[in-house]
KOLKOLKOL-629897 format. One record per atom (N, C-alpha, C, O, CB): residue number from 0; atom name; x, y, z. Coordinates in steps of 0.1 Angstrom, whole numbers. Glycine has a CB too. Example, Ala and Ser with C-alpha at 12.3 -4.5 7.8 and 13.67 -1.06 7.14 Angstrom:
<sites>
   num   atomo    east   north      up
     0       N     132     -57      78
     0      CA     123     -45      78
     0       C     132     -33      78
     0       O     142     -33      85
     0      CB     113     -45      90
     1       N     128     -22      71
     1      CA     137     -11      71
     1       C     129       0      79
     1       O     134      11      80
     1      CB     141      -6      57
</sites>
This chain:
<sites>
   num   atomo    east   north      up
     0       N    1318     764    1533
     0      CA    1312     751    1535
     0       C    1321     743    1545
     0       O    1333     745    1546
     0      CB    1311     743    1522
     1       N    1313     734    1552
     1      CA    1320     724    1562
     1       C    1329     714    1556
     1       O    1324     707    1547
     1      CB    1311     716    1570
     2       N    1346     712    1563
     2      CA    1350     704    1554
     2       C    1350     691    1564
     2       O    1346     694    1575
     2      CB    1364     708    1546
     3       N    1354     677    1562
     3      CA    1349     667    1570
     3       C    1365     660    1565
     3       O    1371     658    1555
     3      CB    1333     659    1565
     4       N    1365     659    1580
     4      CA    1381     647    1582
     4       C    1382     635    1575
     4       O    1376     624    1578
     4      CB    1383     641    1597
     5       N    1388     636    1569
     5      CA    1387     617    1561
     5       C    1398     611    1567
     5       O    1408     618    1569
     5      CB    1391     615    1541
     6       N    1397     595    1572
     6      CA    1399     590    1581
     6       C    1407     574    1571
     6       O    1401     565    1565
     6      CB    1385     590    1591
     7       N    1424     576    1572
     7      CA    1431     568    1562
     7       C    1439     559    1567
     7       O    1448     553    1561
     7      CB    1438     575    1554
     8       N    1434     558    1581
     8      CA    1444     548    1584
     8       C    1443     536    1584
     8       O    1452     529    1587
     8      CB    1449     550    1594
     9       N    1432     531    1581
     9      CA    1427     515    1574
     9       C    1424     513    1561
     9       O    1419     504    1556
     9      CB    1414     509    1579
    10       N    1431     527    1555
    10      CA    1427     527    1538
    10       C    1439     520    1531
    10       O    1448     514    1537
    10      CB    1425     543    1529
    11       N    1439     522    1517
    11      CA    1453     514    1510
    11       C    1452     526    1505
    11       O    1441     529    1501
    11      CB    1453     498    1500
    12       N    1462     536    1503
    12      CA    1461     545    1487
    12       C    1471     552    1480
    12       O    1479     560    1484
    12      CB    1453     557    1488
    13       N    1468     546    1465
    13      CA    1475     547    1456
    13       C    1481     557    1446
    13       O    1472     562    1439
    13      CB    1472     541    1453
    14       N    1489     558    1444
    14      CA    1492     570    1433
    14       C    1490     567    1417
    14       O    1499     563    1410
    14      CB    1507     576    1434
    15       N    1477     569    1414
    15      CA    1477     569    1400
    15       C    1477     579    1387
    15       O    1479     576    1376
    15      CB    1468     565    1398
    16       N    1476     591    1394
    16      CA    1487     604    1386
    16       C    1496     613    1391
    16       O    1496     617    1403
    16      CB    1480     614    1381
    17       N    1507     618    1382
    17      CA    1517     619    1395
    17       C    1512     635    1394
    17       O    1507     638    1383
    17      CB    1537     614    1394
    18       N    1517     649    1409
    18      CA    1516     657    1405
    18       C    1516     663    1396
    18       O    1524     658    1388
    18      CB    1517     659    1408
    19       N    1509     677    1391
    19      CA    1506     684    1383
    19       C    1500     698    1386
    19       O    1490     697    1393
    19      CB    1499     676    1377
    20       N    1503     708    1384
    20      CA    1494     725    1387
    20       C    1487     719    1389
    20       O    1487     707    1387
    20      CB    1489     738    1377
    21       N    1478     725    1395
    21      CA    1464     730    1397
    21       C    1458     737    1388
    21       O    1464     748    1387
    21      CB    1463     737    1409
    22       N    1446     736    1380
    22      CA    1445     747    1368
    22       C    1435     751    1372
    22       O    1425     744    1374
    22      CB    1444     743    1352
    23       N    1436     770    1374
    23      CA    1424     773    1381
    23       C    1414     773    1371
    23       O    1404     766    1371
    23      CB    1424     786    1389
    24       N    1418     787    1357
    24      CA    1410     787    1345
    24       C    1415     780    1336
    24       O    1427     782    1334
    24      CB    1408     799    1339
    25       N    1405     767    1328
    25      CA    1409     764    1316
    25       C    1410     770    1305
    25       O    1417     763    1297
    25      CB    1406     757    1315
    26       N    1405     780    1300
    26      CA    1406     790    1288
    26       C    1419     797    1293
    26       O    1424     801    1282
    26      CB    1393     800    1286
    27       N    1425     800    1303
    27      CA    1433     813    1302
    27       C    1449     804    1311
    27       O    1459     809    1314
    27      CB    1423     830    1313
    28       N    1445     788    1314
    28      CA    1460     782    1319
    28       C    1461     789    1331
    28       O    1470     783    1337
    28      CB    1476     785    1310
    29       N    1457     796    1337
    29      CA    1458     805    1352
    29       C    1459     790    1359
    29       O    1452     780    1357
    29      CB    1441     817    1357
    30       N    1469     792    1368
    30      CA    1474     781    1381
    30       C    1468     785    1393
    30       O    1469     797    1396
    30      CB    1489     780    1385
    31       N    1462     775    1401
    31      CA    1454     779    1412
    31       C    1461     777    1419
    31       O    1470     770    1416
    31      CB    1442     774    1416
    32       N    1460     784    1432
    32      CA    1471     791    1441
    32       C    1460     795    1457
    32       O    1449     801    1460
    32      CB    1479     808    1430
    33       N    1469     788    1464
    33      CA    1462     788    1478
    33       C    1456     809    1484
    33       O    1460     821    1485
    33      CB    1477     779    1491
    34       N    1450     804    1485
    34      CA    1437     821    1492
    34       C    1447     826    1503
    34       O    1452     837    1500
    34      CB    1415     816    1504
    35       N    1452     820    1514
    35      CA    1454     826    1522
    35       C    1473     826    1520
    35       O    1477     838    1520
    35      CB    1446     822    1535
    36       N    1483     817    1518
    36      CA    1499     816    1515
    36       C    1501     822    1499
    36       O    1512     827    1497
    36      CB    1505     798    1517
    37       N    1491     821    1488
    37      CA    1494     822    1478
    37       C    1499     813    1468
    37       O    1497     812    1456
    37      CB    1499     830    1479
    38       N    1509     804    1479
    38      CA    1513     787    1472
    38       C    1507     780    1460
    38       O    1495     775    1460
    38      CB    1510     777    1484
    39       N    1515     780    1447
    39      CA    1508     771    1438
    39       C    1503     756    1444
    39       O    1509     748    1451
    39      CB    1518     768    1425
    40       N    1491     755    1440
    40      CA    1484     744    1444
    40       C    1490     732    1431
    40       O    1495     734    1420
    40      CB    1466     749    1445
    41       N    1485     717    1439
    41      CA    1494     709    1431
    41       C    1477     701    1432
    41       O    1468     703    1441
    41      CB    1513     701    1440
    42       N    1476     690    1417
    42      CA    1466     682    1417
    42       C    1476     665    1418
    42       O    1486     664    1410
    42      CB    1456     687    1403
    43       N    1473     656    1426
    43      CA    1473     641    1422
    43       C    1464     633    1427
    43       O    1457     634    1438
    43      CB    1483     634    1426
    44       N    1463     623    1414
    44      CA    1451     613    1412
    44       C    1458     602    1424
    44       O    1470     601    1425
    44      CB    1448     606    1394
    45       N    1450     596    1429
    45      CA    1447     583    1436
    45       C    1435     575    1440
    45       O    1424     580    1442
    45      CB    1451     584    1446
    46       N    1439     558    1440
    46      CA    1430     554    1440
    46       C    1429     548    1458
    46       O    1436     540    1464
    46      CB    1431     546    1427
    47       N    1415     556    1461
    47      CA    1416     554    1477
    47       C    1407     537    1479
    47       O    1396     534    1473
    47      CB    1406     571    1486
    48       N    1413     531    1485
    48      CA    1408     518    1487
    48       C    1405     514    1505
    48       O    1414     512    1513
    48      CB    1420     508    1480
    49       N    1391     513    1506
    49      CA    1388     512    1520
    49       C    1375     499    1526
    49       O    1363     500    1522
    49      CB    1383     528    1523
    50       N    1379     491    1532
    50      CA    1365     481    1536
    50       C    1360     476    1516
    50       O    1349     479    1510
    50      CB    1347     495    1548
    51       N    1370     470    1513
    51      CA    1368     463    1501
    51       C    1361     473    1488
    51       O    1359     470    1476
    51      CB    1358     451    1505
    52       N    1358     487    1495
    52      CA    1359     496    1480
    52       C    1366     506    1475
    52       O    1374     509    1483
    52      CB    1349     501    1476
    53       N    1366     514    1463
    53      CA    1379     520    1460
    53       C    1371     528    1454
    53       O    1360     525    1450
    53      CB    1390     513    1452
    54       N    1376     541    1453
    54      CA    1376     551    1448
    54       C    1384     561    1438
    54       O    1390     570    1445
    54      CB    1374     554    1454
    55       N    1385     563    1428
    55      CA    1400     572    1423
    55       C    1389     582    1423
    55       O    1378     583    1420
    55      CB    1411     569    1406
    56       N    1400     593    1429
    56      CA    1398     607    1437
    56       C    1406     619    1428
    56       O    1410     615    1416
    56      CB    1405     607    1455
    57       N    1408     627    1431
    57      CA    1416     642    1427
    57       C    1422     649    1442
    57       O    1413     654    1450
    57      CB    1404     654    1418
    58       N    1431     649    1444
    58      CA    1433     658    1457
    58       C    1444     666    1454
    58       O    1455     664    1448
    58      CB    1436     648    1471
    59       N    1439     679    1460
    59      CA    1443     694    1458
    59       C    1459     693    1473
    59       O    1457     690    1484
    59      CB    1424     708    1462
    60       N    1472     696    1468
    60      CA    1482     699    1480
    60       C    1487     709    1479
    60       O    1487     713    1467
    60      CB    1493     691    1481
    61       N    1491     716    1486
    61      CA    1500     730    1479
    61       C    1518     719    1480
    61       O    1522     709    1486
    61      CB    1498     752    1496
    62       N    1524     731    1469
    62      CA    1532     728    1462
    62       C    1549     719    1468
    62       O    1557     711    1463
    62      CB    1533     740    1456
    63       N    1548     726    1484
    63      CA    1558     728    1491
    63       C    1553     712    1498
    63       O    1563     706    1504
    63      CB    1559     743    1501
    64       N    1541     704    1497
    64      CA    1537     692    1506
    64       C    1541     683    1493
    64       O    1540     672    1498
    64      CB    1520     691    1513
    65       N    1543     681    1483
    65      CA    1543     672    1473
    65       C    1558     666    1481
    65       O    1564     676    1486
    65      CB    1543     678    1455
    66       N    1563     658    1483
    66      CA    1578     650    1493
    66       C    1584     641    1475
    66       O    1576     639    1466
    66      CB    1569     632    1513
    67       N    1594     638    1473
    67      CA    1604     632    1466
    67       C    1597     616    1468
    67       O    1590     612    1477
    67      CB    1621     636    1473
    68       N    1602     611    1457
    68      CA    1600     595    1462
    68       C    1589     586    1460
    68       O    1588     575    1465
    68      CB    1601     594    1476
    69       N    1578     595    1451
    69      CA    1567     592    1444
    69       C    1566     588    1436
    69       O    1571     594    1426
    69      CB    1562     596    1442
    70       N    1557     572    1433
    70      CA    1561     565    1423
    70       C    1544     559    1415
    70       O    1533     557    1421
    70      CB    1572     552    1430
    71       N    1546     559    1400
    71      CA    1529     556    1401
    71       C    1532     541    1404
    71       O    1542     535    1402
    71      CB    1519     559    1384
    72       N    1517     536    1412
    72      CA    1514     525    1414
    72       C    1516     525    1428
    72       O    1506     520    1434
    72      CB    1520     517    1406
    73       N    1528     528    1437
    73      CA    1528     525    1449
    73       C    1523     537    1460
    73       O    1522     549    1458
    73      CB    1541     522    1450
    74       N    1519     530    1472
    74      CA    1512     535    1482
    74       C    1513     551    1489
    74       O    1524     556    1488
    74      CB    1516     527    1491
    75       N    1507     556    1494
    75      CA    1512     567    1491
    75       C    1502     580    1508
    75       O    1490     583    1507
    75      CB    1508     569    1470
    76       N    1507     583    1515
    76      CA    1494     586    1527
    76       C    1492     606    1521
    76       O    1499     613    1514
    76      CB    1502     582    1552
    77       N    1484     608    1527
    77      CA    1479     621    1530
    77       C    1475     626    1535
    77       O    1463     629    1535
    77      CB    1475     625    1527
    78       N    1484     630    1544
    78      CA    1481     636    1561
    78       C    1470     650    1555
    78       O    1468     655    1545
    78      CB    1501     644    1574
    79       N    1464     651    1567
    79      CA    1452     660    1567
    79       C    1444     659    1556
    79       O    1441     670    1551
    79      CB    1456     673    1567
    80       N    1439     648    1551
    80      CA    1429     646    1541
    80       C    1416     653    1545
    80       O    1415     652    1557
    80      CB    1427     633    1539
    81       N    1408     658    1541
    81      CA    1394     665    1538
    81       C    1390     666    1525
    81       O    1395     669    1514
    81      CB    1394     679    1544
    82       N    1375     661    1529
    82      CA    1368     666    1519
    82       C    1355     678    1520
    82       O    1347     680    1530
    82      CB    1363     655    1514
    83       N    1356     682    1511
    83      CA    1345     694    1512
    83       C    1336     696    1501
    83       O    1342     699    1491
    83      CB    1350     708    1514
    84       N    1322     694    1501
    84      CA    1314     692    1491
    84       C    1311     706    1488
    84       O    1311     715    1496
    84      CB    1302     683    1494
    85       N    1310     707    1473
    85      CA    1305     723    1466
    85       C    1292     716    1459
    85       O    1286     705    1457
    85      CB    1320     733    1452
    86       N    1292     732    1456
    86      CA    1280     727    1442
    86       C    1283     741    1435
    86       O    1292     747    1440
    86      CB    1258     724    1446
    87       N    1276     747    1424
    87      CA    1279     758    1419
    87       C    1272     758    1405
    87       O    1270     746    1401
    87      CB    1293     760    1418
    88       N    1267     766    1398
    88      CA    1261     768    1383
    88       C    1268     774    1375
    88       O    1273     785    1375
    88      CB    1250     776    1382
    89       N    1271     761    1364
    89      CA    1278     768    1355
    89       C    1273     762    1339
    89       O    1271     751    1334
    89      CB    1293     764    1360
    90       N    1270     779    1330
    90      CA    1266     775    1319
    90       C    1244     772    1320
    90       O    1237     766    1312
    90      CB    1277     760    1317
    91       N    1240     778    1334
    91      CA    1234     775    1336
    91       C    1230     761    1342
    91       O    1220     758    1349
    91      CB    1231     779    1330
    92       N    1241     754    1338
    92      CA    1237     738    1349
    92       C    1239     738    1364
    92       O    1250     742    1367
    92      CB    1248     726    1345
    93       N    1231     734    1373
    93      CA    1237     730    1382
    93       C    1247     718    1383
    93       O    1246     707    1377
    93      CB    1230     730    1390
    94       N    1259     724    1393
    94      CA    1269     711    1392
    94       C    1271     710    1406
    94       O    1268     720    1413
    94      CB    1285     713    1384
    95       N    1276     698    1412
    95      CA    1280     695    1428
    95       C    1291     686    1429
    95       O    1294     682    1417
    95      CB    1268     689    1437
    96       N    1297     681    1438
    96      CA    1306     672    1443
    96       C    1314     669    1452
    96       O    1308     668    1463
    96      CB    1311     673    1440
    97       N    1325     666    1453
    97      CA    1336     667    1470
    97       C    1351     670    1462
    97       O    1356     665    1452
    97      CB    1338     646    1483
    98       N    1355     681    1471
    98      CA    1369     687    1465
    98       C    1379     675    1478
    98       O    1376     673    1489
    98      CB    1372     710    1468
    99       N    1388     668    1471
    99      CA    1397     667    1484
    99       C    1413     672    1483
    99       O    1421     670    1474
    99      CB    1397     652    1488
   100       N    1414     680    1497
   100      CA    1425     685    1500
   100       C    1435     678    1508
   100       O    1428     671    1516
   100      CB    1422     697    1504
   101       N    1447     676    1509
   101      CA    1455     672    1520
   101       C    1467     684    1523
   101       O    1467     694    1517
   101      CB    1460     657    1518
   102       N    1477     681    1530
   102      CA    1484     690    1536
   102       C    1502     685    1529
   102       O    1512     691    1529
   102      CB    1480     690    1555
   103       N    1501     674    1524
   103      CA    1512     668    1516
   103       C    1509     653    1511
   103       O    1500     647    1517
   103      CB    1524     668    1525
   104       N    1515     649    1504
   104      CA    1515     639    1496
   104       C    1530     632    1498
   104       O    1540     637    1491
   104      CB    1509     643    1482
   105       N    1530     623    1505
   105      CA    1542     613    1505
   105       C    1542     599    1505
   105       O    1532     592    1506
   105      CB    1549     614    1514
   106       N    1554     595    1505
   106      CA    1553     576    1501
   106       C    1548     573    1513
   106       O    1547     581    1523
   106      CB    1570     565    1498
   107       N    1544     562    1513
   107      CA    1533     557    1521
   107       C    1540     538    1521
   107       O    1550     533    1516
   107      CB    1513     561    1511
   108       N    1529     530    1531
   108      CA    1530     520    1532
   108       C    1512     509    1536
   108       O    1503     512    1543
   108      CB    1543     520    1542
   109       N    1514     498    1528
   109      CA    1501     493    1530
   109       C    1498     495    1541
   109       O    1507     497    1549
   109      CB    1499     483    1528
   110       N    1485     496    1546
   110      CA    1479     494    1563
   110       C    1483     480    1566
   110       O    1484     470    1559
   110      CB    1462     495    1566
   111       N    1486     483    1582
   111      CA    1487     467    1585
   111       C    1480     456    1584
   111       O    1469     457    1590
   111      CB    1489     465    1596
   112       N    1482     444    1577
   112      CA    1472     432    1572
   112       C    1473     432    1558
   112       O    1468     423    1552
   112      CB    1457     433    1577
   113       N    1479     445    1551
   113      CA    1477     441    1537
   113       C    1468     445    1534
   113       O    1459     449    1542
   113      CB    1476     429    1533
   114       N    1468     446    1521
   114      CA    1453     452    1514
   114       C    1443     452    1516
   114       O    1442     444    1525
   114      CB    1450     449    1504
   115       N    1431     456    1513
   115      CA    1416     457    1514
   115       C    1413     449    1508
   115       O    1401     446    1506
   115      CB    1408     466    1511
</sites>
């Protein structure tokens, strides 16, 4: 699937869970781990805030991009953000959504002007 550049440099965004694995299977704790480096993949929550609306997201980093100095509540950027919409059947349901990936997760600073 096509993944689509997400564009952060007029966003505010926040760290509202701090890293964590990536869990590929939940019955079996299996850690998801990047296809092509192998790299354990890292999950953190944030709340992306842009043109007065907000979103709390999930975004997928591999392990080596998580940077020191991460704090909940404060600002936080993610170079190479993308999102890529799936869908898939599971249990017979159809399910769909947007995965988002970035390339590291580090401290960050409001956009200029201050918040949204």
């Amino acid at each position: 699937m096509r993944t689509i550049r997400v564009e952060t440099t007029s966003a505010t965004i926040l760290l509202t869970e701090a890293p964590e694995p990536k869990v590929r299977d939940r019955q079996t704790g299996e850690v998801a781990k990047d296809a092509v480096s192998g790299e354990t993949l890292m999950k953190v929550g944030v709340a992306y805030i842009d043109e007065g609306e907000s979103s709390l997201i999930h975004v997928t980093v591999p392990e080596s991009g998580v940077t020191d100095g991460l704090a909940l509540g404060s600002p936080v950027s993610l170079p190479g953000l993308v999102a890529r919409p799936w869908d898939s059947v599971f249990n017979g349901q159809q399910r769909h959504g947007i995965a988002y990936r970035a390339a590291a997760v580090a401290p960050g600073a409001l956009p200029t002007g201050g918040q949204n």
